[in-house]
Biopython code that builds the backbone (N, CA, C, O; Angstrom):
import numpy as np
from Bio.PDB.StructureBuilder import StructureBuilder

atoms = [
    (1, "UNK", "N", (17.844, -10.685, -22.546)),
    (1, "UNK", "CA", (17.708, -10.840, -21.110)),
    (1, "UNK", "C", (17.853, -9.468, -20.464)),
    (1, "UNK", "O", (18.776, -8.746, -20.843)),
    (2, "UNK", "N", (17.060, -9.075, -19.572)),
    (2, "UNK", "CA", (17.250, -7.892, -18.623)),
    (2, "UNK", "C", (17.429, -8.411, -17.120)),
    (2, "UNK", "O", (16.877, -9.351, -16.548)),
    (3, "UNK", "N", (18.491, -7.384, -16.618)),
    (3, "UNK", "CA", (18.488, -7.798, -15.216)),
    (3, "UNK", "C", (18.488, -6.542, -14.350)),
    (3, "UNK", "O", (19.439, -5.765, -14.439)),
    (4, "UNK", "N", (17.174, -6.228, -13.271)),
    (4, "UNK", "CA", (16.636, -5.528, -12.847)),
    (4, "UNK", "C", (16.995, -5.305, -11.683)),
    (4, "UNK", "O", (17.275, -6.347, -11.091)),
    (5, "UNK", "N", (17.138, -4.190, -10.956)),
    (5, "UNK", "CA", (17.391, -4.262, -9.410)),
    (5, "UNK", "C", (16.028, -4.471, -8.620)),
    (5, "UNK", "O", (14.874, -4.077, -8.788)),
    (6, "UNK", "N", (16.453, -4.996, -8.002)),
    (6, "UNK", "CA", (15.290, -4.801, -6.527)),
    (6, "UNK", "C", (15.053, -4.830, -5.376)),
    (6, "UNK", "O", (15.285, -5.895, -4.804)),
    (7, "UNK", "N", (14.590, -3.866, -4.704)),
    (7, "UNK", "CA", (14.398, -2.866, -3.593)),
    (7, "UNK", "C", (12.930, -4.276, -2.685)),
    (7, "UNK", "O", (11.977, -5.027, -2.891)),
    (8, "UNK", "N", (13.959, -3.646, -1.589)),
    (8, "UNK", "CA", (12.950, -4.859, -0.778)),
    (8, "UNK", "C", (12.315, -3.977, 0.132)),
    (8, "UNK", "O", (12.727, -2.944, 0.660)),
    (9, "UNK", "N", (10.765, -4.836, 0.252)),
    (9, "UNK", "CA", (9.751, -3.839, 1.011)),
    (9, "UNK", "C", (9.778, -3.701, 2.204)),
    (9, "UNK", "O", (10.929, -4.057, 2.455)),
    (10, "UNK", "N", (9.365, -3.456, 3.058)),
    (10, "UNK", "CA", (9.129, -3.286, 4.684)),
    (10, "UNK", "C", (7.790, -3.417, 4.771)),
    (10, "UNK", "O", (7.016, -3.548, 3.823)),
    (11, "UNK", "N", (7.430, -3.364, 6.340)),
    (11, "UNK", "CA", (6.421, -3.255, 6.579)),
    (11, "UNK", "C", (6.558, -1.685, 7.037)),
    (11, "UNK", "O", (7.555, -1.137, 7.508)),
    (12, "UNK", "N", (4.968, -0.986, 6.697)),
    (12, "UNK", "CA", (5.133, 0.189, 6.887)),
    (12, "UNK", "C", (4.334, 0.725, 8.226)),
    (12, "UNK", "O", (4.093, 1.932, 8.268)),
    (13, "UNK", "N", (3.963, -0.008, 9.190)),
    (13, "UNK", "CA", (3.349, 0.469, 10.502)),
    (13, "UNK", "C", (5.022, 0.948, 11.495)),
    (13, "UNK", "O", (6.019, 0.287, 11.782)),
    (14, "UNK", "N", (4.649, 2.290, 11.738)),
    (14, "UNK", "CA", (5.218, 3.012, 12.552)),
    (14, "UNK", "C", (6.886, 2.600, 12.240)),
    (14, "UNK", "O", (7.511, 2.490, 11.186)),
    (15, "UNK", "N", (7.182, 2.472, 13.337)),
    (15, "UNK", "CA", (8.556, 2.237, 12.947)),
    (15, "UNK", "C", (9.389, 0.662, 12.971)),
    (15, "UNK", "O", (10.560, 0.520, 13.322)),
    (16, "UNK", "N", (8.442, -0.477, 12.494)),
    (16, "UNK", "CA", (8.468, -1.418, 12.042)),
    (16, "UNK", "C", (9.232, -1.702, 10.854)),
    (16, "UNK", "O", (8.851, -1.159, 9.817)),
    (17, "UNK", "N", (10.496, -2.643, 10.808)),
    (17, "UNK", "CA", (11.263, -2.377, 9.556)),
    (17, "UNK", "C", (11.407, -4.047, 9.658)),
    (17, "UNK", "O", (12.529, -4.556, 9.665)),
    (18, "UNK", "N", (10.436, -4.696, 9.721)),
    (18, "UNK", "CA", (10.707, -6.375, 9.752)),
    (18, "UNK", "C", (10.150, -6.072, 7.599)),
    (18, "UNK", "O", (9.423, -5.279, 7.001)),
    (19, "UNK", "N", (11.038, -7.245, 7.210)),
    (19, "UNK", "CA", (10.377, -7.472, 5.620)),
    (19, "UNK", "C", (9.046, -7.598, 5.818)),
    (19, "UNK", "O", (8.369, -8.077, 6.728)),
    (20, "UNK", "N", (8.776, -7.013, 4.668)),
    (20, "UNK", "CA", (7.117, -7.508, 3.928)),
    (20, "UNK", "C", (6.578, -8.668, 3.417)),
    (20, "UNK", "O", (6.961, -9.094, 2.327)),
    (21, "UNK", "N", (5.684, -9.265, 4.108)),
    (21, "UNK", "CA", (5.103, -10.487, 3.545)),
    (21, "UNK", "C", (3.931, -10.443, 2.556)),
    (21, "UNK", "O", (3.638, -11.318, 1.740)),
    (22, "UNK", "N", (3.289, -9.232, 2.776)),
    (22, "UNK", "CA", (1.741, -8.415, 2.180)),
    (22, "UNK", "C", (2.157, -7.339, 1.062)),
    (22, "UNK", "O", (3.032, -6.607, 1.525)),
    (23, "UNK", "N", (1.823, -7.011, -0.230)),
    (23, "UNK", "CA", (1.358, -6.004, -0.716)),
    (23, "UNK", "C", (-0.354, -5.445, -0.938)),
    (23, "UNK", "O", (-1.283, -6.076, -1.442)),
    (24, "UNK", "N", (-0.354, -4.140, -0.403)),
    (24, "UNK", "CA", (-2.078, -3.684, -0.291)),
    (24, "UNK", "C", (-1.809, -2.927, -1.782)),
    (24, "UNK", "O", (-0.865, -2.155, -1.950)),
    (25, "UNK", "N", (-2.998, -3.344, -3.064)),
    (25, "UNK", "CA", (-3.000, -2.472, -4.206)),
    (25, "UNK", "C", (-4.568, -1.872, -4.405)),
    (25, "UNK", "O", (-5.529, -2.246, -3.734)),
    (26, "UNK", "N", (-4.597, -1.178, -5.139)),
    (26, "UNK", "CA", (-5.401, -0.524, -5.660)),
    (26, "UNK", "C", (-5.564, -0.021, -6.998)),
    (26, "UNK", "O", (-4.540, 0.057, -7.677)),
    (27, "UNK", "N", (-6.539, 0.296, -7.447)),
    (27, "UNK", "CA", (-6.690, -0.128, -8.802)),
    (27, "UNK", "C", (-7.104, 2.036, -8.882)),
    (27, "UNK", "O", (-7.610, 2.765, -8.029)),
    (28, "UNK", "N", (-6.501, 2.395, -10.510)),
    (28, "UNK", "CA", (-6.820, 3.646, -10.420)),
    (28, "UNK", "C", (-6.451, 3.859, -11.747)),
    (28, "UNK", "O", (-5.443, 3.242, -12.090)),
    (29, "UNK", "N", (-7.128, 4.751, -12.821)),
    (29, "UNK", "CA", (-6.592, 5.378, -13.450)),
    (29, "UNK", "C", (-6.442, 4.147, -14.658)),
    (29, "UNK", "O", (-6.100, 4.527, -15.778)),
    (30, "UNK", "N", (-6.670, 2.834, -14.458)),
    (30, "UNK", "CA", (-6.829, 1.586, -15.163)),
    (30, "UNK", "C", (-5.736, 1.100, -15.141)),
    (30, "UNK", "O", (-5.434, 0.302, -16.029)),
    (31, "UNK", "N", (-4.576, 1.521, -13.854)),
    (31, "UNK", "CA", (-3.569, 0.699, -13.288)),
    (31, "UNK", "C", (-3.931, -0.005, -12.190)),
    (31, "UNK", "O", (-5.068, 0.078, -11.726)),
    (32, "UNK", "N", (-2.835, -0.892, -11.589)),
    (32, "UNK", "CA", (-2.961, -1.287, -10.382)),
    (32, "UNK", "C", (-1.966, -0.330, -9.449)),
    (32, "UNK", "O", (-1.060, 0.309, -9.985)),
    (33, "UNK", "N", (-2.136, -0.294, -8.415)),
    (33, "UNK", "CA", (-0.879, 1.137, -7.719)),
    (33, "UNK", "C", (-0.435, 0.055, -5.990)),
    (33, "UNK", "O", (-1.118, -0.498, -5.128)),
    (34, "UNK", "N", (0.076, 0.118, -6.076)),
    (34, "UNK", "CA", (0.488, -0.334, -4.735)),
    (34, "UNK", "C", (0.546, 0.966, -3.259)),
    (34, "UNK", "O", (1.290, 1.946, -3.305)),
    (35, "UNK", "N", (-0.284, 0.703, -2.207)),
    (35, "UNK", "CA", (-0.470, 1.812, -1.368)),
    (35, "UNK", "C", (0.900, 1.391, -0.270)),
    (35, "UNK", "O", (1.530, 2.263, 0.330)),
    (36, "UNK", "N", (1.203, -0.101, -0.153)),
    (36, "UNK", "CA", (2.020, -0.484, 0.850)),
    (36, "UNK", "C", (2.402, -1.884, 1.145)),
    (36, "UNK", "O", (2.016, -2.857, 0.498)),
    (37, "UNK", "N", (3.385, -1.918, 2.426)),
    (37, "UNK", "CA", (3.536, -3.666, 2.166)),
    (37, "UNK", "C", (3.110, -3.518, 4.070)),
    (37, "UNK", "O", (2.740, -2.527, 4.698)),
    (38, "UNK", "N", (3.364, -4.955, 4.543)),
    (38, "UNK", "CA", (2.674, -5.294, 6.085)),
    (38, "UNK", "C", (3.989, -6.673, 6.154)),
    (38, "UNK", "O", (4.514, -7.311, 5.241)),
    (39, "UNK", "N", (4.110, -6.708, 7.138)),
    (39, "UNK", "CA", (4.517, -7.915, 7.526)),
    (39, "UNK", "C", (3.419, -9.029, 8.280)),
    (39, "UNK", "O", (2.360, -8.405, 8.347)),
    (40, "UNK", "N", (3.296, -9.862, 8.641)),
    (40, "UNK", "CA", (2.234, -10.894, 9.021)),
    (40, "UNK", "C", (2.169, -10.193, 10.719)),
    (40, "UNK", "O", (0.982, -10.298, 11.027)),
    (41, "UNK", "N", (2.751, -9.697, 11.624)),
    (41, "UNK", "CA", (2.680, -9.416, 12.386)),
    (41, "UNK", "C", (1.635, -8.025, 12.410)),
    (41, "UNK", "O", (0.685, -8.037, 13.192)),
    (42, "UNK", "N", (1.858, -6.871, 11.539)),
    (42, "UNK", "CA", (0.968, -6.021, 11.655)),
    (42, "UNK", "C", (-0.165, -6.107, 10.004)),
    (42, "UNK", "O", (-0.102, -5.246, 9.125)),
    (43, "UNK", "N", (-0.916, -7.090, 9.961)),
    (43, "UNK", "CA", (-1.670, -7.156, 8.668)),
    (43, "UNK", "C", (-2.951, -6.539, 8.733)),
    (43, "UNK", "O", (-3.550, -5.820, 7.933)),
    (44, "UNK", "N", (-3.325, -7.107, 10.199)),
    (44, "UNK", "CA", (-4.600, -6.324, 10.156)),
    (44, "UNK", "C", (-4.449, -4.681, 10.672)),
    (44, "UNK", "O", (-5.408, -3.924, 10.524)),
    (45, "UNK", "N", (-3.317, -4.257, 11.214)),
    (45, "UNK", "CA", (-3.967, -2.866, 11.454)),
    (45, "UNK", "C", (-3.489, -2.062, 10.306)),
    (45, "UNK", "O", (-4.072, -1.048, 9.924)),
    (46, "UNK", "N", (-2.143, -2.658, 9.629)),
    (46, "UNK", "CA", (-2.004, -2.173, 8.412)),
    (46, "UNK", "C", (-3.175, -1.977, 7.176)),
    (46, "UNK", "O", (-3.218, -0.982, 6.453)),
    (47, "UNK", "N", (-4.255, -3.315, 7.076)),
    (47, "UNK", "CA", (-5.299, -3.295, 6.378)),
    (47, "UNK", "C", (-6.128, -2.266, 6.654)),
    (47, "UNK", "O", (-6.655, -1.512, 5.835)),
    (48, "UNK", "N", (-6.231, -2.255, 7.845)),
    (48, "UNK", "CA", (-7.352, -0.811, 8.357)),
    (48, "UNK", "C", (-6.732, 0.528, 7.763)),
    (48, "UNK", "O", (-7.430, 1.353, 7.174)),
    (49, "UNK", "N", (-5.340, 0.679, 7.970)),
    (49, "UNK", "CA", (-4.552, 2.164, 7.344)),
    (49, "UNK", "C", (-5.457, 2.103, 6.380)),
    (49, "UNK", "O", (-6.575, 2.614, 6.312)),
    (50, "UNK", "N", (-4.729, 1.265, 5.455)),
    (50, "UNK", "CA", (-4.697, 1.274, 3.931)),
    (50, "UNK", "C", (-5.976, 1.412, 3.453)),
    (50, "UNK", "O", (-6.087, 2.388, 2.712)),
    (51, "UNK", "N", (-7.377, 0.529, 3.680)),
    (51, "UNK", "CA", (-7.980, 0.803, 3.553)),
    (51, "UNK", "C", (-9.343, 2.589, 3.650)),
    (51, "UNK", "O", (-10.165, 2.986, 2.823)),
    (52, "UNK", "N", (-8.946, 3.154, 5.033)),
    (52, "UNK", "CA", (-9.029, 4.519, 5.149)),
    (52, "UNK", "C", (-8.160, 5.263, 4.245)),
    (52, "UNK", "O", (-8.547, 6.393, 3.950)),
    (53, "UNK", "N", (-7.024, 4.836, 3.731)),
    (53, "UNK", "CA", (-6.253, 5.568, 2.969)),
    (53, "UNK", "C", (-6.853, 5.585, 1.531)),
    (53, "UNK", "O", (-6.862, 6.752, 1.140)),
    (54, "UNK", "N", (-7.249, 4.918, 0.796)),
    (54, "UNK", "CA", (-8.223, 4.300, -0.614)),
    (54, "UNK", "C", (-8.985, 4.843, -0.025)),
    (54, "UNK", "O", (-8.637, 6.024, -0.035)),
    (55, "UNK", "N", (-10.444, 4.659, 0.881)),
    (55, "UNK", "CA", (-11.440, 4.915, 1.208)),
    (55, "UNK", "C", (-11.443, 6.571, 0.851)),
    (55, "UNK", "O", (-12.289, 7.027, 0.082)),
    (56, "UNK", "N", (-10.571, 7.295, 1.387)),
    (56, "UNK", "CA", (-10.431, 8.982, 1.568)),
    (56, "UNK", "C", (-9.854, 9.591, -0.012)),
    (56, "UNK", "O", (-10.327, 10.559, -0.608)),
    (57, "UNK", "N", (-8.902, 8.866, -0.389)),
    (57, "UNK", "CA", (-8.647, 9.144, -1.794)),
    (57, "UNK", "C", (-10.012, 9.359, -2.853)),
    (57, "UNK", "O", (-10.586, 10.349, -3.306)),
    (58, "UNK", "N", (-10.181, 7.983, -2.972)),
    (58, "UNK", "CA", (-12.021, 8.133, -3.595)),
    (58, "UNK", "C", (-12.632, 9.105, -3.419)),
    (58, "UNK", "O", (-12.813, 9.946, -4.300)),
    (59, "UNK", "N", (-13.071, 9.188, -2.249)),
    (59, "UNK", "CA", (-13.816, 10.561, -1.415)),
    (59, "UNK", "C", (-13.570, 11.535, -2.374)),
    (59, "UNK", "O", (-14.225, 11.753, -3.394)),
    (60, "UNK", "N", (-12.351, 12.233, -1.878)),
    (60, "UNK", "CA", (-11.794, 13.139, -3.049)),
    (60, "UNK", "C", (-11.492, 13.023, -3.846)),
    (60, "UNK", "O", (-10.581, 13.805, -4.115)),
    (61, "UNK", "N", (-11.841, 12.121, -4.877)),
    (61, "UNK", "CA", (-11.767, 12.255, -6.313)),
    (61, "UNK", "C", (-12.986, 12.544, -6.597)),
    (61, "UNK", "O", (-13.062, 13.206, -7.631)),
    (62, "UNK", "N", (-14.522, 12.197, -5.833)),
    (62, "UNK", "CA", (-15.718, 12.455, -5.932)),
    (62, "UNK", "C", (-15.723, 13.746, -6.202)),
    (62, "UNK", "O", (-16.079, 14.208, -7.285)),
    (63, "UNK", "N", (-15.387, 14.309, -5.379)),
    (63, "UNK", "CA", (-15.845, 15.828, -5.166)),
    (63, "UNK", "C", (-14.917, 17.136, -5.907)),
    (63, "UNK", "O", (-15.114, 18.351, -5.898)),
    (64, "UNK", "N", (-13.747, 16.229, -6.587)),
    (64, "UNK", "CA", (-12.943, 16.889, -7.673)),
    (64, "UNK", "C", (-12.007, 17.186, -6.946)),
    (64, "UNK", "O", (-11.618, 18.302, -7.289)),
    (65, "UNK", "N", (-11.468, 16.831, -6.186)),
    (65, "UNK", "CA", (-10.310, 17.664, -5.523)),
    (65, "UNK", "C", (-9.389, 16.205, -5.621)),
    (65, "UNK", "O", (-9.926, 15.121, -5.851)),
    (66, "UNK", "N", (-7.803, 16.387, -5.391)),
    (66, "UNK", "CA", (-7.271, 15.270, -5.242)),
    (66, "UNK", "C", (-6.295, 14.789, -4.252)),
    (66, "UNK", "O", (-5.898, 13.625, -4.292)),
]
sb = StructureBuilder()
sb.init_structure("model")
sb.init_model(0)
sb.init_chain("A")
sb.init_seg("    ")
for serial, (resi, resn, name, xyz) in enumerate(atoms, 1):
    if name == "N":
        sb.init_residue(resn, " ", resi, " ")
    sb.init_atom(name, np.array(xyz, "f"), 0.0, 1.0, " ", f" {name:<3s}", serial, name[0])
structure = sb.get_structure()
């Protein structure tokens, strides 16, 4: 048996510290990576971050830079 600690998420828009109901992942490197968590209150503008955030990463992995 193992017994693990664990760290509880937030939501990460501005200075929002209600728990996380959402994890946003992404896939890289032939892991999955977690970019962030959202609470149900900010999901969609959190989705928009996150997504520009992946979106721009890619970008620059295209062009070799990281």
């Amino acid at each position: 048996m193992e017994i693990n600690e664990i760290y509880p998420n937030f939501c990460k828009n501005d200075s929002c510290f209600k728990p996380a109901e959402y994890r946003f992942t992404d896939y890289k490197d032939g892991k999955t990576i977690t970019l962030g968590y959202s609470c149900q209150e900010h999901l969609v503008e959190n989705q928009k971050m996150f997504k520009e955030i992946s979106k721009s990463k890619k970008e620059r992995g295209k062009n070799g830079s990281r």
